[in-house]
C-alpha positions in Angstrom: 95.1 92.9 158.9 92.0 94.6 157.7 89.2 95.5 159.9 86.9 93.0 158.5 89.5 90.4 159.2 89.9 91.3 162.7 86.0 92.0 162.9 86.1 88.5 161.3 88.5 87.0 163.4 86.4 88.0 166.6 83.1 86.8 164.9 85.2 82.7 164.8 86.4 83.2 168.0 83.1 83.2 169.2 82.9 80.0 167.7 86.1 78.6 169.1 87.2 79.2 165.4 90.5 80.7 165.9 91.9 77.7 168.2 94.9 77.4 167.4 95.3 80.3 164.6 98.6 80.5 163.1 100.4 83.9 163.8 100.4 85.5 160.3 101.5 89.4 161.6 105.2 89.3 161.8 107.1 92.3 160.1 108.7 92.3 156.9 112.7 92.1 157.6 114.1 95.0 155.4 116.5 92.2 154.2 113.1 90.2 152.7 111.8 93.4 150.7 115.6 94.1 149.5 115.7 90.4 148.2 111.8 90.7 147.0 113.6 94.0 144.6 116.3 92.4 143.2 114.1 89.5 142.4 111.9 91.6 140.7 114.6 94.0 139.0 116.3 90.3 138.1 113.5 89.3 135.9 112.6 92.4 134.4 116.3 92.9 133.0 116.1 89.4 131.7 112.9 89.3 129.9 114.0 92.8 128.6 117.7 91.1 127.4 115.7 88.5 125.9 113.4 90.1 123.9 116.1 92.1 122.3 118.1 89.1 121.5 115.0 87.3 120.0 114.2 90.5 117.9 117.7 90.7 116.6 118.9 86.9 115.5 115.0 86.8 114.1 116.2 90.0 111.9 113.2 91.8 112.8 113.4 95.8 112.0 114.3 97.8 114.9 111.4 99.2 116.2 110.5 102.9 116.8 111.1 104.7 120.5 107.2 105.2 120.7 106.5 101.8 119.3 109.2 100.1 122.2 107.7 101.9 124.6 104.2 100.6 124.5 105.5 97.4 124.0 107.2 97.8 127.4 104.2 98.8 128.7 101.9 96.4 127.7 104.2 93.5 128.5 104.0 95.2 132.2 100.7 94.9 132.1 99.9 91.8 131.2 102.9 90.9 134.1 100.8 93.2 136.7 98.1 90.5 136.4 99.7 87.6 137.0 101.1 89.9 139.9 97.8 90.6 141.6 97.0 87.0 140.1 99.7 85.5 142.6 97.2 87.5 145.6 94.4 85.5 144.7 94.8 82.0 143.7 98.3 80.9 145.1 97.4 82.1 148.1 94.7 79.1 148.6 97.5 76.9 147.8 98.7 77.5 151.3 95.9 78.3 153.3 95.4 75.1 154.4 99.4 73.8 155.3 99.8 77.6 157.6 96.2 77.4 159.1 97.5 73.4 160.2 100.8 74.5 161.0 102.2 72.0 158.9 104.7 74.8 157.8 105.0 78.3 158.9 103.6 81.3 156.8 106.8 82.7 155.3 108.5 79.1 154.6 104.8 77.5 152.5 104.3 81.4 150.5 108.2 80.2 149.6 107.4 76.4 149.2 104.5 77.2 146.8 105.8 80.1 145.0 108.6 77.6 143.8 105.7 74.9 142.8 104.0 77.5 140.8 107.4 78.5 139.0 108.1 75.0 138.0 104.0 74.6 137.2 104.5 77.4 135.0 107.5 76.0 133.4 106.2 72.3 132.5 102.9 73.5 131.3 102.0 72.7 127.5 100.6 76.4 126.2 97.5 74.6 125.4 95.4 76.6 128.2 97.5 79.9 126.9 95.8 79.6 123.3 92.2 78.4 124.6 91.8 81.8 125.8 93.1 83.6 123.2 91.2 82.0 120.7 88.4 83.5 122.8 88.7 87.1 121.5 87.3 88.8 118.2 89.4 87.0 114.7 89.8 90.3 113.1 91.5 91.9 116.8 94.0 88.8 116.7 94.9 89.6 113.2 95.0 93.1 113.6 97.1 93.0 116.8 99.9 95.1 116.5 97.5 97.8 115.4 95.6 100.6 117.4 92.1 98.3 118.1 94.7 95.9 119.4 96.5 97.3 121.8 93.3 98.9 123.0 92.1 95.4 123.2 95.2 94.5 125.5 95.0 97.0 127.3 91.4 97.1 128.5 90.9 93.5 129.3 94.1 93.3 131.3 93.3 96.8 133.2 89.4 95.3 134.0 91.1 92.2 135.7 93.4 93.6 137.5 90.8 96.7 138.5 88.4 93.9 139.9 91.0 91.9 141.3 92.2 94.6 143.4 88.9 95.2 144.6 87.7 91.9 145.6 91.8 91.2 147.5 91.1 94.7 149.5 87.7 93.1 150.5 89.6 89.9 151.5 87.2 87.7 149.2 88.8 85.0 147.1 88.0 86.0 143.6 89.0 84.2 140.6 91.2 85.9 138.0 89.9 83.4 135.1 86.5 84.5 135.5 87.8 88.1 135.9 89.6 87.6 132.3 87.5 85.5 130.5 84.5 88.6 131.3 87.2 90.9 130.3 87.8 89.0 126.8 84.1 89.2 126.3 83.2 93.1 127.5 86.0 93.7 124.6 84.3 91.7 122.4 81.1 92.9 122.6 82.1 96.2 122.6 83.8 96.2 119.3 81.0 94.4 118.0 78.9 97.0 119.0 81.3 100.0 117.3 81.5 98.0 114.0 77.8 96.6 113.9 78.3 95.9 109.9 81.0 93.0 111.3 79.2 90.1 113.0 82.6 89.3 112.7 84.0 91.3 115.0 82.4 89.8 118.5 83.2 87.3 120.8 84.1 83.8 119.8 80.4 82.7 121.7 81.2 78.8 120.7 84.8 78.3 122.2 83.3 80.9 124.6 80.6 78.1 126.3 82.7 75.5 126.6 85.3 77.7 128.8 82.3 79.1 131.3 81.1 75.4 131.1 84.4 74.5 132.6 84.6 77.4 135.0 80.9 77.4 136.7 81.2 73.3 136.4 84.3 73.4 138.8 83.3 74.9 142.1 80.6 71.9 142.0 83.4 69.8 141.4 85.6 71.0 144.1 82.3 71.0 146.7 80.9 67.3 145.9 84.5 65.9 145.5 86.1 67.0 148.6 83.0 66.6 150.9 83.0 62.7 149.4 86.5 62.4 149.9 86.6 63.5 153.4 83.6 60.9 154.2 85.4 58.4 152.2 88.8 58.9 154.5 86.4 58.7 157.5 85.7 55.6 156.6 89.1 53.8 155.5 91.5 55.7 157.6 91.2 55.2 161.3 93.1 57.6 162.9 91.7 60.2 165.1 94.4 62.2 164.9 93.9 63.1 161.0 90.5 64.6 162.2 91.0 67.2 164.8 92.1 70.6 164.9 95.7 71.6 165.5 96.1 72.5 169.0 98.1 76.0 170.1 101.0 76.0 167.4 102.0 72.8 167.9 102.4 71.2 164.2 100.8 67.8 163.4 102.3 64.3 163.5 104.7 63.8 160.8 103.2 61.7 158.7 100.0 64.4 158.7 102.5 67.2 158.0 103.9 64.8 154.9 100.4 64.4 153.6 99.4 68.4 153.5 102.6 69.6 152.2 102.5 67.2 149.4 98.8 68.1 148.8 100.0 71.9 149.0 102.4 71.2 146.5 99.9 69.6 143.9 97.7 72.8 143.8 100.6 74.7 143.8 102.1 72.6 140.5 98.9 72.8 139.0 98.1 76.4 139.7 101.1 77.4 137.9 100.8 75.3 135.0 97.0 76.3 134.2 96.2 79.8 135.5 100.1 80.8 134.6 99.3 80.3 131.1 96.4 83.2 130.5 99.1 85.7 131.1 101.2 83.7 128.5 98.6 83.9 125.9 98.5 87.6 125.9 101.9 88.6 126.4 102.7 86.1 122.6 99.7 88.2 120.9 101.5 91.1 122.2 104.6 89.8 121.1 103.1 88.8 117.9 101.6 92.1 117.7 104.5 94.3 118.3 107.2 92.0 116.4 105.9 89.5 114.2 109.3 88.6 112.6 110.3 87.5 116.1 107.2 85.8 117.3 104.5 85.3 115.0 106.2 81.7 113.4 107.7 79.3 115.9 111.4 79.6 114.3 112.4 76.8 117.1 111.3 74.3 114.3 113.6 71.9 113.0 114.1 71.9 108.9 113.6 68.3 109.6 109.8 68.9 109.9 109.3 70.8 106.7 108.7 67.7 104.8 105.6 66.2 106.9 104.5 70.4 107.2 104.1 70.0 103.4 102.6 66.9 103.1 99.7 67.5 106.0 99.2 70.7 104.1 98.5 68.9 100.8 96.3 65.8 102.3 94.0 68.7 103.6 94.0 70.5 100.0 92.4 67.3 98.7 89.9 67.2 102.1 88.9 70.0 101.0 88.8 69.8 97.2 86.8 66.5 97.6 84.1 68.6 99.5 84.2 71.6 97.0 82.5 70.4 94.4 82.5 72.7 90.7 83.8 75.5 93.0 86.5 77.3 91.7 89.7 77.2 94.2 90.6 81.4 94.5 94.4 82.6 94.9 96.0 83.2 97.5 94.1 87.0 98.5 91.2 85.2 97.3 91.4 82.2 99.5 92.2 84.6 102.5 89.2 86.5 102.2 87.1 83.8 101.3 88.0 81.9 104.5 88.5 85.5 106.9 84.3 86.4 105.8 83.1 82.9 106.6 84.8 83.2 110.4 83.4 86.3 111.1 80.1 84.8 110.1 77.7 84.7 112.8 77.6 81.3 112.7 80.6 80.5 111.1 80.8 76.8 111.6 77.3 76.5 109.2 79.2 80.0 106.9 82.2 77.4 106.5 80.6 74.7 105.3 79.7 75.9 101.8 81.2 74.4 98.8 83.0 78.4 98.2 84.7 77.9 101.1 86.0 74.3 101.3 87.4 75.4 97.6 88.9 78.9 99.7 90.3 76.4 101.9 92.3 74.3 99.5 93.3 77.4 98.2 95.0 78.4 101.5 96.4 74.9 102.3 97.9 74.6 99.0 99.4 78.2 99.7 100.8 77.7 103.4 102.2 74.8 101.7 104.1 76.5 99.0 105.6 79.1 101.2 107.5 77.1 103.7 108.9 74.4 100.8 109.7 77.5 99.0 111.6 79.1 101.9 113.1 75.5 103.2 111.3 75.5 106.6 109.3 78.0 108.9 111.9 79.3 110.9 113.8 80.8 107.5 110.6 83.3 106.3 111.6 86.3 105.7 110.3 89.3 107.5 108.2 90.6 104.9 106.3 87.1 104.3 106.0 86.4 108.2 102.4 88.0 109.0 100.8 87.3 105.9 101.8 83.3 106.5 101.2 83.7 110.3 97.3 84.9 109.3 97.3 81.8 106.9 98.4 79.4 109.2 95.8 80.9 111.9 92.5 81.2 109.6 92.5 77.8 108.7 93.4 76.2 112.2 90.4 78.0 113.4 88.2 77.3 110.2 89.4 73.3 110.6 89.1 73.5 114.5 85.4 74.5 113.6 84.6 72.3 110.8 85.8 68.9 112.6 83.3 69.8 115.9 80.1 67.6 116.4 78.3 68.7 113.1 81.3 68.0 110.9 80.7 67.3 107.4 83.9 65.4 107.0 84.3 60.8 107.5 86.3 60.5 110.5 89.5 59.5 108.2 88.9 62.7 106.7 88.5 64.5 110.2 91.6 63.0 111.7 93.7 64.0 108.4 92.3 67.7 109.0 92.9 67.7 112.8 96.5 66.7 112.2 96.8 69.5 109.7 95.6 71.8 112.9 98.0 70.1 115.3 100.6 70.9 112.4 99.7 74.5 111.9 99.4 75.0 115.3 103.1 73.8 116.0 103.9 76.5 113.5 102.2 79.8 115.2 101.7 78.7 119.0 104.4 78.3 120.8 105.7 80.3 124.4 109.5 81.2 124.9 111.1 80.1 128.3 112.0 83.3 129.0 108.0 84.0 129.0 107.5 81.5 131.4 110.6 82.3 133.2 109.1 86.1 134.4 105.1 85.2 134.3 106.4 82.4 136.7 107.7 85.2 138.5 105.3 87.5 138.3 103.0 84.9 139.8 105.3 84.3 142.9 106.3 87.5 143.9 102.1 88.4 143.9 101.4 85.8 146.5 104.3 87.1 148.6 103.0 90.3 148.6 99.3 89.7 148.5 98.8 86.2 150.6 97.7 87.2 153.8 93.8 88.7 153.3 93.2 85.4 151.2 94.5 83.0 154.0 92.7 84.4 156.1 89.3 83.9 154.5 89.9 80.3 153.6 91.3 79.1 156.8 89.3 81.4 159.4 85.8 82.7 157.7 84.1 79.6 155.5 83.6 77.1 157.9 82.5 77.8 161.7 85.3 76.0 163.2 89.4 75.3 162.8 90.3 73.5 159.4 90.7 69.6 160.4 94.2 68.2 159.0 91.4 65.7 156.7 89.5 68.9 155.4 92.9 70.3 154.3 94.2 66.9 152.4 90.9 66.9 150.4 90.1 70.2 149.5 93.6 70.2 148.1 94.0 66.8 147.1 91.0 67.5 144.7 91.4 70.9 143.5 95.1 70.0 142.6 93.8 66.8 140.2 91.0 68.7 138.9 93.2 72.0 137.8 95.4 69.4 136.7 93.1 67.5 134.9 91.6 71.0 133.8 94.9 71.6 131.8 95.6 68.6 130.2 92.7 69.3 128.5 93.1 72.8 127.7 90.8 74.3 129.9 90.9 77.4 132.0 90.0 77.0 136.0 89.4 78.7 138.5 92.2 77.8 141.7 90.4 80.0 144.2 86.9 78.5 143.3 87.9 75.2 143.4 89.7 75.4 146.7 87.7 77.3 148.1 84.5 75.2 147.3 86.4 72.2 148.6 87.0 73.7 152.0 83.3 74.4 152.1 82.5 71.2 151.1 84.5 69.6 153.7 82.7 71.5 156.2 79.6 70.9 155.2 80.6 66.7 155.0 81.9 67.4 158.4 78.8 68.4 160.1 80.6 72.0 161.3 78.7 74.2 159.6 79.2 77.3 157.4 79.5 80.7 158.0 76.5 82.5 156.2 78.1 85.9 155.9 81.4 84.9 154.3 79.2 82.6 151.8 77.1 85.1 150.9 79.9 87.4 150.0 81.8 84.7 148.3 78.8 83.7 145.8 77.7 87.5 145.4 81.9 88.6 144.7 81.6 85.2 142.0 78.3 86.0 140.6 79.4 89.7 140.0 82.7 89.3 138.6 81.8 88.1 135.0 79.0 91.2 134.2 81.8 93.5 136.3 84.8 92.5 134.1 82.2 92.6 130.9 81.4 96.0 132.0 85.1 97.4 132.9 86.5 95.8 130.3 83.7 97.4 127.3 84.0 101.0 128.7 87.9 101.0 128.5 88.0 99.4 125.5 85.2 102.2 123.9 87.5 105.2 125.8 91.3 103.5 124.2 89.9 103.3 120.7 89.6 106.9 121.0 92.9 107.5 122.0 95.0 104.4 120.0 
């Protein structure tokens, strides 16, 4: 343990804090960190199997040594932070069930790693692509080129650099915040060294409705848990839920029961909302480096090619309807028509011009011809496969803009358009098991390694005395069905603020008081991450575009 832990640990026992503290410094038995390899070594050989396979029945040209090679690497990367990810935010998932004994430290990092792996598996992509959609238009078309790897490469190096940093200080950051900054110091900064392209900047509208989500949830997790633990106060008579465990003894059973299940509920819903940013980047990686692979869902059935077609035609004549006299372009036309009016600066009002809604048949009409030309999406050939990917992706995000709150479009005409974006994005987003599989992984193996410093914090240095069984059930309870909720809806959260608010929160309901120092540290490290990541992220990306 650190020396601010132990410094820390002294400081609670002063308190009576560490009452019953849960013995978290046994050594690591050469047989763990031999299993902890093979694991690893496991799921790097099979993403590495699979990615060949899925290159070579896609018929995608072999790729050039250099070309591999920083595909490797970047796919490491983007692995590395879910890695230091699994440090941070599945560590909270177990604060609470170690610091109550309700499981021993080396059994619940175990317990929850396998939650977040199945979290991972059953999640829907939809949190993956919110991000995504986050970063400059022209840098997700451009991908596989030198501004994109840069791009790749200096957001994921900023999170993972400020990550580090805040574990090493033993304060629960979050890594959403830590990557959303890092989407938007690359943004800027390439708006910034190509000021003739408002165009080339952050995505500021999808951008407010994701920091909404992240700054609205810590009040979430506070309010929530602190009325949950008066509410059980109230309803739930039994003394024993609210007292501190005594020595190591672990509680009654039916306390036990009731903070492992709540354990495993942040744990499932950690994996399937936070285990989806690393998703996101590794496909525009993916889609970068081998489009014929990855940039078209191939997994879609013939069978669908019929409704694709027809969705793509309804919108046509949305959109002719709206043009008026304007002239519907060809296909280049159309694609440049539409690409201009996105990189707008405010390309919701650029979009709705009369040129555009006409650029916008255009596409449809085109998108439409291609995959009844070729029979269905999964048989375009190579050499048609990024042009239609771009397509498909220019007018999801022109519709997912035109049918917000201003839309000029009837509702009948809005829901025909947002099924025509549901259908397009069937098409481009999708995430291969075996890219859940080893983020899943990647996630696991990080708490394992990186669990202890985090614990800590939560369970020893927010509140001034021992975590009550209570407290534990309803920090977790809540922060499990508001992630949850979180990613139903598409919405990146933050696990560690959540939690961690919660625990706080049930202090404060409780009447045992905060610690001011570890407060203070938490709201500064919180408060600094976003203009840190924005920072980290801008200079790296201004130093790699001089090298890529």
């Amino acid at each position: 343990m650190s020396d601010a832990a132990l410094v820390a640990g002294r400081a609670g026992a002063a308190h009576g804090h560490v009452h019953g503290r849960p013995r978290l410094d046994h050594g690591v038995h050469p047989a763990a960190i031999a299993g902890f390899l093979a694991v690893l070594a496991a799921g790097l050989a099979y993403a590495g199997y699979n990615l060949v396979a899925d290159m070579h029945q896609a018929g995608q040209p072999p790729l050039a040594i250099g070309a591999f090679a920083l595909l490797g690497l970047a796919l490491l990367i983007a692995l590395a932070f879910e890695f230091v990810n699994g440090f941070h935010d599945t560590a909270n998932a177990v604060a609470t069930v170690i610091y109550t004994h309700s499981m021993p430290p080396l059994t619940a990092v175990i317990w929850s790693g396998t939650f977040n792996f199945l979290g991972v598996m059953a999640s829907t992509g939809a949190v993956a692509y919110s991000v995504v959609t986050l970063l400059p238009v022209e840098l997700i078309l451009q991908v596989g080129s030198g501004a994109g790897y840069a791009m790749i490469f200096a957001l994921l190096l900023a999170a993972i650099v400020w990550n580090l940093g805040t574990w090493a200080l033993g304060l629960p950051n979050s890594s959403s915040h830590a990557l959303i900054g890092s989407i938007i110091g690359v943004g800027l900064a390439n708006q910034l060294m190509a000021p003739g392209h408002a165009a080339s900047g952050v995505a500021w509208g999808q951008a407010a409705s994701v920091l909404e989500s992240l700054l609205f949830s810590p009040l979430v997790g506070f309010v929530c848990a602190a009325g949950l633990l008066l509410v059980l106060k109230r309803l739930v008579r039994r003394p024993d839920l609210y007292r501190a465990p005594e020595g190591e003894a672990p509680p009654p059973a039916w306390i036990r029961g009731l903070l492992i299940l709540t354990c495993t509920g942040v744990s499932f819903a950690h994996g399937g909302n936070d285990g989806q940013k690393g998703m996101g980047l590794i496909m525009l990686i993916l889609i970068g480096a081998a489009p014929t692979a990855y940039a078209l869902n191939r997994t879609m059935p013939d069978s669908s090619t019929p409704a694709f077609v027809q969705g793509s035609q309804g919108a046509s004549r949305v959109f002719r309807d709206h043009a008026g006299s304007a002239t519907v372009p060809d296909a280049a036309g159309a694609r440049a028509r539409v690409g201009e009016a996105l990189k707008a600066e405010a390309p919701s009002k650029a979009l709705d011009a009369p040129e555009v809604h006409a650029a916008l048949a255009g596409l449809s009409d085109d998108i439409a011809a291609q995959v009844q030309n070729y029979g269905a999406i999964r048989h375009v050939p190579a050499e048609a496969t990024q042009n239609l990917r771009n397509d498909m992706y220019l007018a999801s995000d022109a519709v997912r803009l035109l049918t917000g709150e201003t839309s000029p479009f009837s509702q009948d005409e809005k829901k025909t358009l947002k099924d025509y974006q549901r259908t397009l994005d069937d098409g481009t987003r999708y995430i291969p098991t075996w890219v859940k599989v080893v983020v899943a992984l990647a996630l696991g193996l990080g708490t394992m390694v990186g669990w202890k410093r985090i614990v800590v914090t939560v369970g020893e240095r927010i509140g001034k005395q021992h975590l009550t069984y209570a407290q534990g059930a309803s920090a977790e309870a809540v922060a499990a069905g508001t992630i949850g909720l979180a990613e139903a809806y598409g919405l990146p959260v933050s696990t560690t603020h959540i939690l961690s608010s919660g625990v706080a929160g049930t202090m404060w309901a409780n009447g045992t008081g905060l610690q001011r120092a570890t407060v203070r540290n938490l709201a500064l490290a919180w408060i600094l991450t976003l203009p840190a990541a924005i920072t980290l992220a801008g200079g790296l990306y201004w130093l790699l575009r001089h090298v890529f």
